[in-house]
N, CA, C and O atoms as a GROMACS GRO file, in nm:
protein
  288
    1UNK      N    1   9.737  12.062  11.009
    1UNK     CA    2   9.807  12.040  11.133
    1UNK      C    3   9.873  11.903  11.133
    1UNK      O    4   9.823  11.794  11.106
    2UNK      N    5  10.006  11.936  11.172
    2UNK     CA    6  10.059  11.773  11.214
    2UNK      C    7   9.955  11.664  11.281
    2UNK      O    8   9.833  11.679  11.285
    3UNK      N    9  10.020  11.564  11.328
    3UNK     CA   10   9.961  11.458  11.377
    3UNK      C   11   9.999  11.512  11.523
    3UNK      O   12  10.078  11.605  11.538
    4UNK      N   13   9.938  11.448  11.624
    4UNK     CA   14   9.965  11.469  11.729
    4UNK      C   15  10.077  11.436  11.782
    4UNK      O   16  10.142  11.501  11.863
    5UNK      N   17  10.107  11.314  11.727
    5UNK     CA   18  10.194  11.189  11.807
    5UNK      C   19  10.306  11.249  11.727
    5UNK      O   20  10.381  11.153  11.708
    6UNK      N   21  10.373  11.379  11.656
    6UNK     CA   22  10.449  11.396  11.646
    6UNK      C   23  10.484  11.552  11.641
    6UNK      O   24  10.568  11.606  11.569
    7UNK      N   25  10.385  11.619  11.749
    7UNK     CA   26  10.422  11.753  11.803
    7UNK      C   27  10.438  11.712  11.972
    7UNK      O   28  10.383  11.631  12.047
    8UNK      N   29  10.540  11.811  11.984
    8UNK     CA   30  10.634  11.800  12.094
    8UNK      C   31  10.501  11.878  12.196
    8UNK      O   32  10.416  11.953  12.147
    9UNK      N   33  10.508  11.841  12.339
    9UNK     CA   34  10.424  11.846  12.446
    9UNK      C   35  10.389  12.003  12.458
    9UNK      O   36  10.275  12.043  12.484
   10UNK      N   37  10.520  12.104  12.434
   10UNK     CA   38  10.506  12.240  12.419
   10UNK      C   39  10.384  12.231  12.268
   10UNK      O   40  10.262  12.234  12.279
   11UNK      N   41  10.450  12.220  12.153
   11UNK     CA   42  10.331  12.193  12.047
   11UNK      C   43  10.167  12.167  12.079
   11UNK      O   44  10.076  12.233  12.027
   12UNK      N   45  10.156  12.102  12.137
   12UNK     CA   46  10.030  12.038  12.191
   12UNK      C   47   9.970  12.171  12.270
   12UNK      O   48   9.889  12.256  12.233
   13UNK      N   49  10.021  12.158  12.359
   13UNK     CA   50  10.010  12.288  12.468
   13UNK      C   51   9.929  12.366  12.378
   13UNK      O   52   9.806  12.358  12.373
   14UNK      N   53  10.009  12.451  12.300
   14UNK     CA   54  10.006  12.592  12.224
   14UNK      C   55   9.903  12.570  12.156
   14UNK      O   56   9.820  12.660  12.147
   15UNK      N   57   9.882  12.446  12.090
   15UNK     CA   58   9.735  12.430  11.994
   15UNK      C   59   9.612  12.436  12.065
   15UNK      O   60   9.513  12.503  12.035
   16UNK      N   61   9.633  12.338  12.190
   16UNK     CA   62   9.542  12.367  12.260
   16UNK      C   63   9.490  12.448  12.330
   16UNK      O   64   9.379  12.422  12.376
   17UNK      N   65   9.563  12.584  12.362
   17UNK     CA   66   9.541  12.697  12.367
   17UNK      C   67   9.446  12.775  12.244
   17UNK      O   68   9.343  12.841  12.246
   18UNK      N   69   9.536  12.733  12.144
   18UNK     CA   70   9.475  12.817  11.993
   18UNK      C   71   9.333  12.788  12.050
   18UNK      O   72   9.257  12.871  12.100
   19UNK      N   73   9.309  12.610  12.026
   19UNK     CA   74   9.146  12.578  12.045
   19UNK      C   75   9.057  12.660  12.124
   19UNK      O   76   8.971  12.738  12.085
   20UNK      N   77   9.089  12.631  12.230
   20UNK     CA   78   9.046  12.711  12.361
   20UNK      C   79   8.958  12.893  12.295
   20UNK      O   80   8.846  12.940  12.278
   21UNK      N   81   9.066  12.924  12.286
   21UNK     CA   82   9.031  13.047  12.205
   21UNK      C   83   8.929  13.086  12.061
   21UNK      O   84   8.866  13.189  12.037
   22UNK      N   85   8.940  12.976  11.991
   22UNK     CA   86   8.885  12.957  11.902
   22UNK      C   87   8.733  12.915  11.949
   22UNK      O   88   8.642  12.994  11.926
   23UNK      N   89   8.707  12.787  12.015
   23UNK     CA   90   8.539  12.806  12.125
   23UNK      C   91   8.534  12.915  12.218
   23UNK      O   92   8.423  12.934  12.268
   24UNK      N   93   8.620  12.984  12.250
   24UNK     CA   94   8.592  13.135  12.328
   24UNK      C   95   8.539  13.199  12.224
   24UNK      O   96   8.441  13.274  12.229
   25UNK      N   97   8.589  13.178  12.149
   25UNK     CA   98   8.508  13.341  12.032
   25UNK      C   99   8.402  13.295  11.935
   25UNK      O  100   8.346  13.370  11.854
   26UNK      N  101   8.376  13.145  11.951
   26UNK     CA  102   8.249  13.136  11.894
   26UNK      C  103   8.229  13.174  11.741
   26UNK      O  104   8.126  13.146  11.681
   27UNK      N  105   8.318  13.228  11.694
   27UNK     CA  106   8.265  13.254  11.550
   27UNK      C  107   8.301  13.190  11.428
   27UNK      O  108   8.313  13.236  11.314
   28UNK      N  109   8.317  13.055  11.482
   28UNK     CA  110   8.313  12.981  11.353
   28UNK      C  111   8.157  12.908  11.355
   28UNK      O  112   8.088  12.922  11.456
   29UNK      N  113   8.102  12.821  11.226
   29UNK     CA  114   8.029  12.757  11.259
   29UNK      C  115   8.020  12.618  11.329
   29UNK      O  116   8.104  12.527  11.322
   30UNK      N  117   7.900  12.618  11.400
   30UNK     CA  118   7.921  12.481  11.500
   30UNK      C  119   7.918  12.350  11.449
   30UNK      O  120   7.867  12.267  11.525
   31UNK      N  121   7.967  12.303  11.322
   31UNK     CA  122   8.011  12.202  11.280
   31UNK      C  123   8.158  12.201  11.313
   31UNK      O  124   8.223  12.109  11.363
   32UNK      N  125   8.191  12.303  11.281
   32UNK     CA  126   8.358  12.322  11.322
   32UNK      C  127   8.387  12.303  11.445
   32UNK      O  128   8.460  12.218  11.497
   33UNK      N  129   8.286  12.440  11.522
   33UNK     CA  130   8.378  12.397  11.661
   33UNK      C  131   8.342  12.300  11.721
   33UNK      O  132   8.372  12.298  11.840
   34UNK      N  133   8.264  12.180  11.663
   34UNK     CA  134   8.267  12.098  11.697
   34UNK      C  135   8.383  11.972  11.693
   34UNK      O  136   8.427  11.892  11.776
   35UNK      N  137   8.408  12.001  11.551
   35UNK     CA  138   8.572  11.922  11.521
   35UNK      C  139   8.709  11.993  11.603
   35UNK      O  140   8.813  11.933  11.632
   36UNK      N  141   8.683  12.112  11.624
   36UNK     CA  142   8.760  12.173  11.714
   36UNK      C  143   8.776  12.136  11.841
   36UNK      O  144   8.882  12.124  11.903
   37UNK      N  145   8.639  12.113  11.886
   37UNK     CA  146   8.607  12.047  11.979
   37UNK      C  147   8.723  11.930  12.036
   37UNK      O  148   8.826  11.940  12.103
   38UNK      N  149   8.647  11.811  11.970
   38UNK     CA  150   8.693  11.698  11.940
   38UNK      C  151   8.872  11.712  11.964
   38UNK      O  152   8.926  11.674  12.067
   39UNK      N  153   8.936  11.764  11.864
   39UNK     CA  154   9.039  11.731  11.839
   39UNK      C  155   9.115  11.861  12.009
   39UNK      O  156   9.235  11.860  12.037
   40UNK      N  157   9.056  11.911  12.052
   40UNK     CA  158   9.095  11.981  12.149
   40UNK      C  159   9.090  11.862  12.326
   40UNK      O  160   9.125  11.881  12.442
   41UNK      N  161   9.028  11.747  12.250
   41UNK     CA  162   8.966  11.631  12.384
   41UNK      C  163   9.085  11.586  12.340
   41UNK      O  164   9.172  11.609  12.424
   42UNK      N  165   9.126  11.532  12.244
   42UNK     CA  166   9.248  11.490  12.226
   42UNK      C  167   9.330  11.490  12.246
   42UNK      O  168   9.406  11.401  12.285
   43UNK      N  169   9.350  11.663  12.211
   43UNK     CA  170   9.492  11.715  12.287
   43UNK      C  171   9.481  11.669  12.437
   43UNK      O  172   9.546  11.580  12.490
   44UNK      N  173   9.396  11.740  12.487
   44UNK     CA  174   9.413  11.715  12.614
   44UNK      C  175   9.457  11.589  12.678
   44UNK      O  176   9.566  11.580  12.734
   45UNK      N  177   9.366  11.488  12.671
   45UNK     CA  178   9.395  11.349  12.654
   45UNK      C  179   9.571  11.309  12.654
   45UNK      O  180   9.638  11.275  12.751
   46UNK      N  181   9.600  11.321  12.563
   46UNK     CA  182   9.722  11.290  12.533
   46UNK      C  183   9.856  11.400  12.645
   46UNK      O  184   9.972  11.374  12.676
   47UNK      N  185   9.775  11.510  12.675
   47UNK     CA  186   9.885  11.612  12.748
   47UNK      C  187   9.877  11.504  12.938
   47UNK      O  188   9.959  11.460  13.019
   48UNK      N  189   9.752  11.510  12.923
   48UNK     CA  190   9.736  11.419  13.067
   48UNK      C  191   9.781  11.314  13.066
   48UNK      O  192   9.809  11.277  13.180
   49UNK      N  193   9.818  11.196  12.940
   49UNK     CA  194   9.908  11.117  12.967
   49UNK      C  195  10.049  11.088  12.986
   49UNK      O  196  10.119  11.002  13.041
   50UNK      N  197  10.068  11.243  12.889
   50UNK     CA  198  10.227  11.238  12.895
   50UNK      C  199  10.298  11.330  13.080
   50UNK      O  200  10.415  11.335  13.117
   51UNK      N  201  10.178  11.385  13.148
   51UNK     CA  202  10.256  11.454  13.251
   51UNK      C  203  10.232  11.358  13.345
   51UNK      O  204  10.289  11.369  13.454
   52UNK      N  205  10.132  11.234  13.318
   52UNK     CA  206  10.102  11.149  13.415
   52UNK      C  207  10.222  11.060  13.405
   52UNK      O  208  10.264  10.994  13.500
   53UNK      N  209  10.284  11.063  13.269
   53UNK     CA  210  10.418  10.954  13.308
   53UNK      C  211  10.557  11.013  13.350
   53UNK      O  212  10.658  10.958  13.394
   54UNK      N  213  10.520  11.173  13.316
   54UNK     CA  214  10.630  11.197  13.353
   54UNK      C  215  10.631  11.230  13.483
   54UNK      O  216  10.739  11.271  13.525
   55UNK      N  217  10.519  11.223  13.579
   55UNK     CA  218  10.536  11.235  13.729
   55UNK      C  219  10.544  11.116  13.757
   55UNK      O  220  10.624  11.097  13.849
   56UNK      N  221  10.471  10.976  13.700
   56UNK     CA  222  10.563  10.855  13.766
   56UNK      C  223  10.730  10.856  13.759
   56UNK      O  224  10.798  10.797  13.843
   57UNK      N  225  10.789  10.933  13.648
   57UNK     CA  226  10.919  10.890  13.627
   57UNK      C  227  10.976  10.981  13.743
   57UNK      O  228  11.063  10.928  13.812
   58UNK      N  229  10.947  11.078  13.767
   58UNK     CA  230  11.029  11.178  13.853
   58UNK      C  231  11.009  11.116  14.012
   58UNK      O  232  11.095  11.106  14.100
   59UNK      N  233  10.842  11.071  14.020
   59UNK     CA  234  10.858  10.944  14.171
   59UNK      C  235  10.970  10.824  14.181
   59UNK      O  236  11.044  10.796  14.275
   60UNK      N  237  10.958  10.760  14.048
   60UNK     CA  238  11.045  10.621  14.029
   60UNK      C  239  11.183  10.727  14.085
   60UNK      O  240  11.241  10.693  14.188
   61UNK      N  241  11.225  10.847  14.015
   61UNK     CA  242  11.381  10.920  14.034
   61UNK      C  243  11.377  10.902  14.122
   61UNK      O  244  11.441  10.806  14.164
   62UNK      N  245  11.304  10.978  14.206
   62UNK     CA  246  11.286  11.094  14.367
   62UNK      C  247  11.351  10.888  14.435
   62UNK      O  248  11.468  10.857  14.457
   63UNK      N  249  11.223  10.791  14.450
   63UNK     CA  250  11.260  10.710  14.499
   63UNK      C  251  11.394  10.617  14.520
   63UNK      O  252  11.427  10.550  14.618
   64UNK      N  253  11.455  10.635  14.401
   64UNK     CA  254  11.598  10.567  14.371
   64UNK      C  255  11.714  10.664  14.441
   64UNK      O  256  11.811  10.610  14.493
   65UNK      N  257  11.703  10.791  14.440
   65UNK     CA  258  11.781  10.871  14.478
   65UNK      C  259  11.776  10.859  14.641
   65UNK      O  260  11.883  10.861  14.703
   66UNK      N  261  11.653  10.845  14.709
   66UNK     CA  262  11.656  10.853  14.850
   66UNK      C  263  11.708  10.701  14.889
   66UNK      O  264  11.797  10.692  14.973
   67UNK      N  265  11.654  10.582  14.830
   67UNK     CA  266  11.744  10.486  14.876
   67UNK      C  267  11.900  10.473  14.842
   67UNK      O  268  11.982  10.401  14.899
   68UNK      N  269  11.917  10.546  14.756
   68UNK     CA  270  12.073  10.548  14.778
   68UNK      C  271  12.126  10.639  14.820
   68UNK      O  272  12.240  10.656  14.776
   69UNK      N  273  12.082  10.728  14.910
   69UNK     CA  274  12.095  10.825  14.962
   69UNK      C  275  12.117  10.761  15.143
   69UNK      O  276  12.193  10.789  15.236
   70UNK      N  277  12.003  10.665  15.121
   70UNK     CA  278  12.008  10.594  15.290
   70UNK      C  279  12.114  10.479  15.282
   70UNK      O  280  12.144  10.400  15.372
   71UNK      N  281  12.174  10.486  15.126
   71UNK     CA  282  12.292  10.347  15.196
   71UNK      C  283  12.407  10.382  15.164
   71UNK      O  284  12.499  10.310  15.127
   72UNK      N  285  12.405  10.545  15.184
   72UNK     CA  286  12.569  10.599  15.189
   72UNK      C  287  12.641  10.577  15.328
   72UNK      O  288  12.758  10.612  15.343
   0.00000   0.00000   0.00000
């Protein structure tokens, strides 16, 4: 698998789905899904930072747009 820091947010998503599924079905051994584990905290991790900036950016928008909206 790529690196994280260079699959696109859809990418991430989809793996972390795979994971998901992969501790749903339990049938690997639990050394694995333990690294599965792991690298599924990751994903996540990283998905929550990137929607956390991208809802500051769309506040910072939303905000710029309404003040220039009030000094038309």
């Amino acid at each position: 698998m790529k690196q994280k820091s260079t699959l696109s947010f859809e990418e991430q998503f989809k793996r972390l789905e795979e994971i998901v599924e992969l501790l749903d079905s339990g049938d690997a051994p639990l050394e694995e899904l333990l690294k599965i584990f792991e690298e599924g905290m990751q994903l996540a991790k990283s998905l929550r930072e990137f929607l956390s900036k991208a809802e500051q950016k769309v506040i910072e928008i939303s905000g710029k747009t309404k003040v220039e909206e009030e000094n038309v």
